[in-house]
C-alpha positions as CSV (number, residue, x, y, z in Angstrom):
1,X,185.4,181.0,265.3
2,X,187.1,178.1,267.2
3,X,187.6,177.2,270.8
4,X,190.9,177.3,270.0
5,X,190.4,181.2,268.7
6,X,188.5,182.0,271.5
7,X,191.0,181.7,273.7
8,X,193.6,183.2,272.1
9,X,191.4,186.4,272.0
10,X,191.1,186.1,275.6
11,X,194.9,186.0,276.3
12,X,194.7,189.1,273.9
13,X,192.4,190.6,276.2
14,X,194.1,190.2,279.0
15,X,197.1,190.8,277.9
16,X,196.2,194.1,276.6
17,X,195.2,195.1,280.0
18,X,198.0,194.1,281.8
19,X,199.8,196.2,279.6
20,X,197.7,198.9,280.5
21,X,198.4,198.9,284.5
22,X,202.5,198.0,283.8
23,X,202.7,201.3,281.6
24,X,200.6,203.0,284.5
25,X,202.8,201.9,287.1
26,X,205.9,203.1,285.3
27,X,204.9,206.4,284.9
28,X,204.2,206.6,288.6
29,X,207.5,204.7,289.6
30,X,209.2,207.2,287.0
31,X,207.4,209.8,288.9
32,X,208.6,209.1,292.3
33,X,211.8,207.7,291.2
34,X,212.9,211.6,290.0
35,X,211.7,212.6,293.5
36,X,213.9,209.7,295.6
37,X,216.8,211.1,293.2
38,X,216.1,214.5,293.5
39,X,216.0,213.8,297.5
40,X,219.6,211.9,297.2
41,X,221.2,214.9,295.7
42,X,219.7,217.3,298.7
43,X,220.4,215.3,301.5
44,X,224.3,214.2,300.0
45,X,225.0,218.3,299.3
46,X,223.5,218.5,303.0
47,X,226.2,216.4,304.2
48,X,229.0,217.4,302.8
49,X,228.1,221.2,304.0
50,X,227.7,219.7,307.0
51,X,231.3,218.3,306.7
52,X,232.6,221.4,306.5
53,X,231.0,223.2,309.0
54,X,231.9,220.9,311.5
55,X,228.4,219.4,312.8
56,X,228.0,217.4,315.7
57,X,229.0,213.6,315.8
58,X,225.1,213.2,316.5
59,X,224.4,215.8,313.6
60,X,226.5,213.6,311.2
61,X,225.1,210.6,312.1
62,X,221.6,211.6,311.6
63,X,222.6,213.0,308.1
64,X,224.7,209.6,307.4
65,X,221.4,207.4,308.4
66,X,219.0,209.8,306.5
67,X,221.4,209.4,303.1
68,X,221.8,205.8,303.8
69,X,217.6,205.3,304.0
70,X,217.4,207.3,300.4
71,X,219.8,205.6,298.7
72,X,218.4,202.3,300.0
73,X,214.7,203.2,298.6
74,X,216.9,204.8,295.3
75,X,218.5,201.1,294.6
76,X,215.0,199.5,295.0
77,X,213.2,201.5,293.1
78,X,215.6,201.8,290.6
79,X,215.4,197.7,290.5
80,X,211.4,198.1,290.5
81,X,211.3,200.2,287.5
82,X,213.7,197.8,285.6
83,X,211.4,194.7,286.4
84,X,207.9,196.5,285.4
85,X,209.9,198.0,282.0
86,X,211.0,194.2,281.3
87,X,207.3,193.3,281.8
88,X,206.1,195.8,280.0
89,X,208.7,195.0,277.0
90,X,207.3,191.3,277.0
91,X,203.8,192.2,277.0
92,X,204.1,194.0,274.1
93,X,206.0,191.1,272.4
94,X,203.9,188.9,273.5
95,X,200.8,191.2,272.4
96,X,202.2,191.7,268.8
97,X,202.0,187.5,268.8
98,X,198.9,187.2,270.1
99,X,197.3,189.5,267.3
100,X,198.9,187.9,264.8
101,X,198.2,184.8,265.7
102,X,194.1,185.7,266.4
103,X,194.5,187.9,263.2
104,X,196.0,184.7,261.3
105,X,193.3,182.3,262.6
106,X,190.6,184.3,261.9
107,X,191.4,185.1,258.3
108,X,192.3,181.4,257.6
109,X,196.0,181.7,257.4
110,X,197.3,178.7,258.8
111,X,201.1,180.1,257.7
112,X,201.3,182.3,260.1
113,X,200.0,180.8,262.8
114,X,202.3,177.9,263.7
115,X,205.3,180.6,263.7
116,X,203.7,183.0,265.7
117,X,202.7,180.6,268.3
118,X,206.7,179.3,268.2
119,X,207.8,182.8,268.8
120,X,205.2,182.9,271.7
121,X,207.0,179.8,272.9
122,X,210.2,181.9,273.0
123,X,209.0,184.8,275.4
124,X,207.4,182.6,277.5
125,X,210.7,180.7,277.7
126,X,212.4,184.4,277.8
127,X,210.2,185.4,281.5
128,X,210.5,181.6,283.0
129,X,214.3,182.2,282.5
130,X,214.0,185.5,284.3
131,X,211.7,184.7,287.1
132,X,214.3,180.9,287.6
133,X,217.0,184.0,288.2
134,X,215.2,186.1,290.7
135,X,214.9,183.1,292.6
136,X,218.3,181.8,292.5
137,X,219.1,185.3,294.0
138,X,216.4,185.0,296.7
139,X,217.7,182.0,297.5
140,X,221.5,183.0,297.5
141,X,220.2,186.2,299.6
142,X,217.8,184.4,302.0
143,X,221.2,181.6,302.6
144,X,223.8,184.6,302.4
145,X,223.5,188.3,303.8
146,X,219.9,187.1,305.7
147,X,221.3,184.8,307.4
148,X,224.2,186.8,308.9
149,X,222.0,189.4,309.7
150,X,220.0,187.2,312.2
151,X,223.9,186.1,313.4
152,X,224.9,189.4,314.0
153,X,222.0,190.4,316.5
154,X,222.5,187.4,318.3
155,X,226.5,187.9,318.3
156,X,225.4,191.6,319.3
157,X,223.7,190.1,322.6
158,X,226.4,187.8,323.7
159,X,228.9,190.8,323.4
160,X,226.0,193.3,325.4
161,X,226.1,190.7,328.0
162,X,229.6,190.0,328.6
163,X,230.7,194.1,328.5
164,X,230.1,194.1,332.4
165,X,231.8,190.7,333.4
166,X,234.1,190.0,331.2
167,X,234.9,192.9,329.0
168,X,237.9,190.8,326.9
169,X,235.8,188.5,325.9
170,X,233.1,191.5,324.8
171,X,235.9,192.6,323.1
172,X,236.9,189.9,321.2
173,X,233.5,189.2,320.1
174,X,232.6,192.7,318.4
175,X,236.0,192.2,316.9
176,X,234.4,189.0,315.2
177,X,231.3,190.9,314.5
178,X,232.7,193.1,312.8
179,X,234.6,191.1,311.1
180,X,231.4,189.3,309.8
181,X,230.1,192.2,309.1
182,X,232.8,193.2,306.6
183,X,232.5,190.0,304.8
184,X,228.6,190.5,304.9
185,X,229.0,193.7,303.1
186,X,231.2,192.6,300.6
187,X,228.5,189.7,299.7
188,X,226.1,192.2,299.6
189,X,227.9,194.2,296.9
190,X,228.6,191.5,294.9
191,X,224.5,190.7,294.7
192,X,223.9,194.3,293.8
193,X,226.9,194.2,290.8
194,X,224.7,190.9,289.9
195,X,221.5,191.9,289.7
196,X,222.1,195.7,288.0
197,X,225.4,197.2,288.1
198,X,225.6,200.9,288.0
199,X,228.6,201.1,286.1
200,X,226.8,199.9,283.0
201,X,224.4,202.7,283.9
202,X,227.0,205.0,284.1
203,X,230.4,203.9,281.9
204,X,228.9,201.6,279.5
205,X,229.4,197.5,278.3
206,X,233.2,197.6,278.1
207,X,234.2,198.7,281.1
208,X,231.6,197.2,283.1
209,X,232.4,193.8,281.4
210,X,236.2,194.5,282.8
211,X,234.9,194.8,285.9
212,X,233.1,192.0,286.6
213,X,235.5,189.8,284.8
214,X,237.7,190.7,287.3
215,X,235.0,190.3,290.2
216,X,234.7,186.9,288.7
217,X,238.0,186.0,289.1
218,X,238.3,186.6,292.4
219,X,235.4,185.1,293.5
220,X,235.7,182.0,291.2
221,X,239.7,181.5,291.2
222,X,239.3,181.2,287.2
223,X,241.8,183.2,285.1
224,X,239.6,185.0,283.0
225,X,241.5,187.3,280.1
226,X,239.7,189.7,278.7
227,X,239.8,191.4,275.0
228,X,238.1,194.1,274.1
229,X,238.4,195.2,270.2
230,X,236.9,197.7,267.8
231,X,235.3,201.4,269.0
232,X,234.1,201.8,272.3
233,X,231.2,203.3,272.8
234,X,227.5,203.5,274.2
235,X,224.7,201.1,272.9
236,X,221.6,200.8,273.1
237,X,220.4,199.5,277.1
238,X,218.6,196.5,276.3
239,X,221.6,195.5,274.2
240,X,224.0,196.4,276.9
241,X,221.9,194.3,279.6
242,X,221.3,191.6,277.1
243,X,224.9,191.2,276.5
244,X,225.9,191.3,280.0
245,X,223.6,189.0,281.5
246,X,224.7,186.3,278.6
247,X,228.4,187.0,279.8
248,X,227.3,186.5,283.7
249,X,225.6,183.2,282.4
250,X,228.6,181.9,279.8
251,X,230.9,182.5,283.2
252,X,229.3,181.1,285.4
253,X,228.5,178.0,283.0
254,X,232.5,177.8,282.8
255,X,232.5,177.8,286.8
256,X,230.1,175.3,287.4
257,X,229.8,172.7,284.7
258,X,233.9,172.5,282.4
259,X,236.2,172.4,285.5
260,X,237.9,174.9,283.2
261,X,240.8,176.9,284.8
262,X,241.2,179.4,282.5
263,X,238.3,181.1,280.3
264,X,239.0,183.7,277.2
265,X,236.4,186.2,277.1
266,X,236.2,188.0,273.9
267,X,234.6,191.5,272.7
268,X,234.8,193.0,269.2
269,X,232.0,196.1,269.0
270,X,232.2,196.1,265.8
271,X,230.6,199.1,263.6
272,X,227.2,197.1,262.1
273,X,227.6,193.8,265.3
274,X,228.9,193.3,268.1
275,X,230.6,190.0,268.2
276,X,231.0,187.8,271.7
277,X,233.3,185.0,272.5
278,X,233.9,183.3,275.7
279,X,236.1,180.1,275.8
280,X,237.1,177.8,278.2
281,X,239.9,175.1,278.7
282,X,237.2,172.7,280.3
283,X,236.4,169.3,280.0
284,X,233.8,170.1,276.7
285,X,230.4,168.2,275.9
286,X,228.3,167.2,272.9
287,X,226.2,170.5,271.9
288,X,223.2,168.5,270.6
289,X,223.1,167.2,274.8
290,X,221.3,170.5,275.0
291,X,218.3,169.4,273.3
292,X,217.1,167.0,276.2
293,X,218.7,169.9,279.1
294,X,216.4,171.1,281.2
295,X,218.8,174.4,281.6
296,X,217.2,177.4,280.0
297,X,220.6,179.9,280.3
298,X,222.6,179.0,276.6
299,X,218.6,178.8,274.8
300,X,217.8,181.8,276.3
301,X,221.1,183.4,274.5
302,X,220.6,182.2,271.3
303,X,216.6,183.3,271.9
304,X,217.3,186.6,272.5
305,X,220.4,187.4,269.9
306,X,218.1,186.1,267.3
307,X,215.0,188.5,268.2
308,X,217.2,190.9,268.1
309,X,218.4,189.9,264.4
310,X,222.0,188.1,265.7
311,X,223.1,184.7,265.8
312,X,224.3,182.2,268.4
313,X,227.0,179.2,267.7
314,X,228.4,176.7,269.9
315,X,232.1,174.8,269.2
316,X,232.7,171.7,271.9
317,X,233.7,168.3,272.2
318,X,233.7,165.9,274.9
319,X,237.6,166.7,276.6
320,X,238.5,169.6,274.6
321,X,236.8,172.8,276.0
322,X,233.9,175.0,274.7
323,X,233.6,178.0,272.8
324,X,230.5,179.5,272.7
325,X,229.6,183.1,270.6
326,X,226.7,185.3,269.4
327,X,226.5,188.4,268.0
328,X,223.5,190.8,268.3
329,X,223.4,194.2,265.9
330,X,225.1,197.6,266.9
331,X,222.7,199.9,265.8
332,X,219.1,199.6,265.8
């Protein structure tokens, strides 16, 4: 057995038991995410009895803050539970690969091997991608909501301190505050629609793609048209995430990078594919300047629509706009 060998059986060892704790903690976060929700559901029926009844303004507050804390652990470990089922659903990938790769070597087929080890390549490049995301977020939150946070307790202060000599100017500054605040808030719920919007939870790709199109455009000043063709209708989830992080990415490509004005997103869920397009107006480039990019967002589309048995294509120029599409399979 080779050196080489060796180690991939170690990696297979290891990887096998990584897989072991992540499908341990799921069934515990599973566990105590029915509980949170369950909890939800007790504490909102709670207050809207309380509503009626009349309760106290110190009654309703205690009910509003006790609803608020739930559905603040509910969104995080909601968001906990979709990071260890991601890991656990590269794991196993990367576990079938490693077998076949130690099960190649070790029975001397050296055809297997080099495409096994390319496909490894691929999920490796798949969590890098994922991991470059969660800190682009960390970053936007750390420079965004964080820092307004630490603003508002100090503006809190200044306004505590002028109340009893100059209650105008107290005035004026929770006005600002809460004006910050309101903005704040609004940042806030744009990060949560980024990182896992409910709606696709709840309603499904097509709407949820309407939505955030339109989020988008407000937030981007783009016009972004959207056109949705063929039946409607639930997919599987992974599909439905898969598809809309590539349209976040294709978007936000157009925002950054074409100076386009005006991007054309299109949809057709067709019965045996689901088809997407999104072109822009921009200033183009030459697709084979993606070999040398160091950007992993338009590989990481064409990685996974072709593990999941799509394709990807790319149509640009230099000065005549981009039009980038893939399509992944319907049904599985």
């Amino acid at each position: 057995m080779s050196e080489e060998t060796i180690d991939y059986q170690r990696e297979l060892e290891e990887t096998q038991r990584a897989l072991r704790e992540v499908t341990l903690m799921i069934e515990q976060s599973q566990g105590e995410l029915n509980k949170i929700t369950q909890r939800n559901a007790a504490i909102t029926a709670h207050l809207q009895q309380a509503q009626k009844q009349g309760a106290t303004i110190e009654d309703l507050k205690m009910s509003y803050d006790s609803a608020l804390d739930v559905q603040q652990r509910l969104f995080i470990m909601r968001g906990q539970l979709e990071k260890l089922q991601n890991d656990r659903d590269h794991l196993q990938k990367y576990k079938a690969v490693l077998e076949q790769i130690v099960s190649g070597e070790k029975e001397g087929n050296a055809d297997n091997a080099p495409a096994a080890k390319s496909q490894m390549a691929g999920i490796e490049m798949i969590v890098n991608a994922q991991e470059a995301e969660r800190q682009r977020l960390s970053r936007q939150m750390h420079d965004g909501p964080a820092q307004a946070l630490s603003n508002f307790i100090l503006q809190t202060e200044i306004a505590m301190r002028l109340l009893d000599v100059d209650p105008a100017q107290a005035k004026e500054e929770l006005s600002n505050l809460k004006t910050s605040a309101m903005g704040t808030f609004q940042k806030v719920r744009n990060f949560i629609f980024e990182l896992r919007p409910m709606m696709l939870d709840d309603l499904g790709l097509a709407p949820t793609l309407r939505k955030y199109a339109d989020a988008f455009k407000e937030q981007s000043g783009l016009e972004v048209n959207v056109m949705v063709t063929g039946s409607e209708r639930r997919f599987e989830p992974y599909v439905e995430v898969m598809i809309f992080r590539a349209v976040q990415e294709l978007l936000g490509n157009a925002q950054r990078h074409s100076q386009a004005t005006q991007v054309k997103l299109q949809i057709d869920l067709g019965n045996d594919f689901i088809r997407v397009n999104v072109e822009d107006n921009g200033k183009g480039f030459a697709p084979e300047s993606l070999k040398d990019s160091t950007s992993l967002g338009l590989k990481l589309i064409r990685e996974r629509a072709e593990m999941l048995g799509g394709n990807f294509e790319i149509e640009s120029a230099a000065g005549s706009g981009a039009r980038i599409s893939f399509t992944v399979p319907s049904k599985t």
